[in-house]
N, CA, C and O atoms as a GROMACS GRO file, in nm:
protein
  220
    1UNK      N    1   0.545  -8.006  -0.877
    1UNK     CA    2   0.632  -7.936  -0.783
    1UNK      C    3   0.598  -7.788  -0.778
    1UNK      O    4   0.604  -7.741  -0.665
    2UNK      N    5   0.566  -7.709  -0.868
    2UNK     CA    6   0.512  -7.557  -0.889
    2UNK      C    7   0.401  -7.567  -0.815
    2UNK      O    8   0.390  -7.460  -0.755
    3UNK      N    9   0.323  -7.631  -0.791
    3UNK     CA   10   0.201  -7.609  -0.711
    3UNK      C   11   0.237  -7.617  -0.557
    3UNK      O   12   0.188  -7.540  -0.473
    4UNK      N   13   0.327  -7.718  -0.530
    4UNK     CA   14   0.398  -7.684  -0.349
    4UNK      C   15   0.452  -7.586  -0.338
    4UNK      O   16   0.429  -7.511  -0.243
    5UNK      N   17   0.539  -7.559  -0.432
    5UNK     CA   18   0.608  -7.407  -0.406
    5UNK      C   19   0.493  -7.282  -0.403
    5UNK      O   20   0.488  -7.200  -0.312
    6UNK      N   21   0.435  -7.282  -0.477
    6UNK     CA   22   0.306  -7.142  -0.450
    6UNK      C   23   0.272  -7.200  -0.332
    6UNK      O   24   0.336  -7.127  -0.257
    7UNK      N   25   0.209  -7.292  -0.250
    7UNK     CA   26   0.192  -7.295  -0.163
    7UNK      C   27   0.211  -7.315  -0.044
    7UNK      O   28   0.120  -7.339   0.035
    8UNK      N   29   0.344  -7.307  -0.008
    8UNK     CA   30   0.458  -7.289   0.033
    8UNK      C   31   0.453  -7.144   0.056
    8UNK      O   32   0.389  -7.098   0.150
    9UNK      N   33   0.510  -7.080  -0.017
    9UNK     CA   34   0.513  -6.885  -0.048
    9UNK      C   35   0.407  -6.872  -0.004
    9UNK      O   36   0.424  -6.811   0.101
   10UNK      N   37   0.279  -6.897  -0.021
   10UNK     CA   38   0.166  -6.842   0.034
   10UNK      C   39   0.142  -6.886   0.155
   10UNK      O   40   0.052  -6.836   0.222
   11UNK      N   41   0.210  -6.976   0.196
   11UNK     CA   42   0.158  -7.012   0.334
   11UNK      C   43   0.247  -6.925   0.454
   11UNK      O   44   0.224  -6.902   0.573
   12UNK      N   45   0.360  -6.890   0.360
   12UNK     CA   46   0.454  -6.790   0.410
   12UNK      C   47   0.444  -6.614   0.401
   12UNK      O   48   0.512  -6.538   0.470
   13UNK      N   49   0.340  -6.570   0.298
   13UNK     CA   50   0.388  -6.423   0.317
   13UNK      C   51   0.258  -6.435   0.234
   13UNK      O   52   0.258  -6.364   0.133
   14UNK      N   53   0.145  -6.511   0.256
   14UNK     CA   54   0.034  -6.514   0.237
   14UNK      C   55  -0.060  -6.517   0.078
   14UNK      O   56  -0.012  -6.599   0.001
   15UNK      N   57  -0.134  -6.471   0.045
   15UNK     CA   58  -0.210  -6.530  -0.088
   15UNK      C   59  -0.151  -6.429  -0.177
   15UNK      O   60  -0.122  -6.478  -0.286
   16UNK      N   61  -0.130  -6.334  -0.167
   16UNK     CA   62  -0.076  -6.191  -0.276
   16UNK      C   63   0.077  -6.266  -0.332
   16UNK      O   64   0.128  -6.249  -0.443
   17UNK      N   65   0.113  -6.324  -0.256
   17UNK     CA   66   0.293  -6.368  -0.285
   17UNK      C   67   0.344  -6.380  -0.428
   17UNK      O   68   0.462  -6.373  -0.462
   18UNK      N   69   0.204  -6.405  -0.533
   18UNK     CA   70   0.267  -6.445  -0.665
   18UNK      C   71   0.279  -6.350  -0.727
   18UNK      O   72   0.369  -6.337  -0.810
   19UNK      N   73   0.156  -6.226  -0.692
   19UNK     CA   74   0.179  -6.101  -0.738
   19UNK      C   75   0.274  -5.988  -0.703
   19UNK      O   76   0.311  -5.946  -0.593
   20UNK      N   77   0.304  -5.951  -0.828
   20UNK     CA   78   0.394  -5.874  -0.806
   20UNK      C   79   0.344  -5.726  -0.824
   20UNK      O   80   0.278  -5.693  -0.922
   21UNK      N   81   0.386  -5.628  -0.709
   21UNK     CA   82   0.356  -5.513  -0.668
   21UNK      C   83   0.465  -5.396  -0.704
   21UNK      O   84   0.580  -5.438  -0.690
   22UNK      N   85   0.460  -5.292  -0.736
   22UNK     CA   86   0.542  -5.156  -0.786
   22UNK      C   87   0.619  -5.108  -0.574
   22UNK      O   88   0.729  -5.089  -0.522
   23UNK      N   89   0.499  -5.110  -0.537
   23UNK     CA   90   0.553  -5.102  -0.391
   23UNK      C   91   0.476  -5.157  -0.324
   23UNK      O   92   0.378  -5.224  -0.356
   24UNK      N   93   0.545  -5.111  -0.158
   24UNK     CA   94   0.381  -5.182  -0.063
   24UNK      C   95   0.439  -5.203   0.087
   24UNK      O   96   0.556  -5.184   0.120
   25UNK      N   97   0.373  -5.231   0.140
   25UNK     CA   98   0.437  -5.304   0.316
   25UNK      C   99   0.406  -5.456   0.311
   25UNK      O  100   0.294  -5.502   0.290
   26UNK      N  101   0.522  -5.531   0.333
   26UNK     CA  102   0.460  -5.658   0.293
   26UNK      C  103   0.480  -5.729   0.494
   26UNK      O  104   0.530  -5.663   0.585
   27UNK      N  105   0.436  -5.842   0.502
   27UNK     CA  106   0.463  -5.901   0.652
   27UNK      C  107   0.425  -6.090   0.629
   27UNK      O  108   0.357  -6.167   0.562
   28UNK      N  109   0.494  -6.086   0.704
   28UNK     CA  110   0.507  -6.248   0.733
   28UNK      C  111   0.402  -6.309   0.780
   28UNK      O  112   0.367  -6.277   0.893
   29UNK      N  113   0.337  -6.394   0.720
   29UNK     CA  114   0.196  -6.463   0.842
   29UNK      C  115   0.271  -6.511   0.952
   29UNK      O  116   0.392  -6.499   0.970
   30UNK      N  117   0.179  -6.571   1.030
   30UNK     CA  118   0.246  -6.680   1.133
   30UNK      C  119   0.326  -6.778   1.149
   30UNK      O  120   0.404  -6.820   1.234
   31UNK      N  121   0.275  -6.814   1.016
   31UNK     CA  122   0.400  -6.941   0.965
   31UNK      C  123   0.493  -6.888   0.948
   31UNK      O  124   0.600  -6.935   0.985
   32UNK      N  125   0.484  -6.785   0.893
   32UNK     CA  126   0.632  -6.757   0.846
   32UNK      C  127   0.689  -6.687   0.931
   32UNK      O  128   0.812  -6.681   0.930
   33UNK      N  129   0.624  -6.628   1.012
   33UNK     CA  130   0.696  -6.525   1.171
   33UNK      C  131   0.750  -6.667   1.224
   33UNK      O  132   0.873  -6.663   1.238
   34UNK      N  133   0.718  -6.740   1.243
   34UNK     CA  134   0.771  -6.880   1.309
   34UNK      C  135   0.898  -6.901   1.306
   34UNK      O  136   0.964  -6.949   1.397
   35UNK      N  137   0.952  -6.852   1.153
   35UNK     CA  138   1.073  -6.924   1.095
   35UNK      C  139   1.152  -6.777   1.158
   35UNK      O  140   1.252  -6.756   1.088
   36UNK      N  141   1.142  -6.710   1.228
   36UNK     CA  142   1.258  -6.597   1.235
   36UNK      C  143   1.404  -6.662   1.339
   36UNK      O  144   1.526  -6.667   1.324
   37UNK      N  145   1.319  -6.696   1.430
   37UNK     CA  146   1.439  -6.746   1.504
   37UNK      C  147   1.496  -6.833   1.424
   37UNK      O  148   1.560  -6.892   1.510
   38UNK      N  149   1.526  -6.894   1.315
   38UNK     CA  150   1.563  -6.972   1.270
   38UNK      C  151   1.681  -6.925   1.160
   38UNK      O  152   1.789  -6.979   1.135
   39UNK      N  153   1.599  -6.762   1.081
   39UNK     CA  154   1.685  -6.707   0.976
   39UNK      C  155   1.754  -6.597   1.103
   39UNK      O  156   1.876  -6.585   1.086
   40UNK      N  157   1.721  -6.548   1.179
   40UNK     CA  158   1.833  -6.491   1.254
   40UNK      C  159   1.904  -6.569   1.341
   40UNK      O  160   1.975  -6.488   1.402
   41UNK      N  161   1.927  -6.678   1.382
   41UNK     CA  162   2.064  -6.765   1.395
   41UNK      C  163   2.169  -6.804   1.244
   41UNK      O  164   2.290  -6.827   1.241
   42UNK      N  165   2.072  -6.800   1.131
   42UNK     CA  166   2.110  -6.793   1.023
   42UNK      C  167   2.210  -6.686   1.009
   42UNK      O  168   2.323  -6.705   0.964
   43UNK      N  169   2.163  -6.573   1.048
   43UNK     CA  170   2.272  -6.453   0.986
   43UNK      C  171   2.366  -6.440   1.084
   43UNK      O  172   2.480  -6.396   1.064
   44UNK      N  173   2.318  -6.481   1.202
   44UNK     CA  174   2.424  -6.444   1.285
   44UNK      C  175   2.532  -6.562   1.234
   44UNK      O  176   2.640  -6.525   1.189
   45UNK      N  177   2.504  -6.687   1.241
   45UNK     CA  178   2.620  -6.796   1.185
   45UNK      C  179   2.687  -6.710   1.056
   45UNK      O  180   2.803  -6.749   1.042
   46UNK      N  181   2.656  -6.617   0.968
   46UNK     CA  182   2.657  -6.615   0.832
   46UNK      C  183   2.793  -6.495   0.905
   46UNK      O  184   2.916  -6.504   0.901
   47UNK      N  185   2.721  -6.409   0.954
   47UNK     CA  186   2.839  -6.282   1.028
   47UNK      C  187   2.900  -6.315   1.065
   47UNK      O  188   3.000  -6.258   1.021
   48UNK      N  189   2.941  -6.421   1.170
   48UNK     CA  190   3.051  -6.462   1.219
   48UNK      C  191   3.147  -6.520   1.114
   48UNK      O  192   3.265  -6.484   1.106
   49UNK      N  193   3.074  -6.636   1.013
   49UNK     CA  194   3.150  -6.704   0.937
   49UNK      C  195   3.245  -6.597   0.827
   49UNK      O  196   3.352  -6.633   0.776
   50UNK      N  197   3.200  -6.504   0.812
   50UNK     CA  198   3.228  -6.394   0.684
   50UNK      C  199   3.333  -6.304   0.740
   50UNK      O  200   3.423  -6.257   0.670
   51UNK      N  201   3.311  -6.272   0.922
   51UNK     CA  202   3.449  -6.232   1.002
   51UNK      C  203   3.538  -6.250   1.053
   51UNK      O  204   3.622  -6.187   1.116
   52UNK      N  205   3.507  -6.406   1.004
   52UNK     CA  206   3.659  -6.515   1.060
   52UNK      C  207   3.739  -6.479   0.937
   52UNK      O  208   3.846  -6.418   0.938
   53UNK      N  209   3.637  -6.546   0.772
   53UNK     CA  210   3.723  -6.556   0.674
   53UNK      C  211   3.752  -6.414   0.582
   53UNK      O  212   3.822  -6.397   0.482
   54UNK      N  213   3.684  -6.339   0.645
   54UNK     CA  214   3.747  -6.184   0.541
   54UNK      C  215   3.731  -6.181   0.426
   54UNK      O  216   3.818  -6.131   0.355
   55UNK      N  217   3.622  -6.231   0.375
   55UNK     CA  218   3.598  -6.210   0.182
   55UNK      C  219   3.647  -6.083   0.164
   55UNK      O  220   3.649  -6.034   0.051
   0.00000   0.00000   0.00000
């Protein structure tokens, strides 16, 4: 299962993903630009849900 997940992450934010950096500009490949419409209906469901119930 550790070997799908690295490649997974890397197929998402590319081959550097395991390393870890002090700073940097990081960006999404394609695959993973793919998934935006997907995490911004995400947040928007998440904002609405959080301003109905008022944590």
């Amino acid at each position: 299962m550790l070997g799908s997940v690295r490649d997974c992450r890397q197929s998402l934010f590319g081959p550097s993903a395991d390393r870890v950096h002090d700073h940097g500009e990081y960006s999404l490949t394609e695959v993973g630009e793919s998934l935006r419409p997907i995490i911004d209906a995400m947040k928007t469901w998440g904002n609405h849900y959080r301003n109905e119930h008022e944590f």
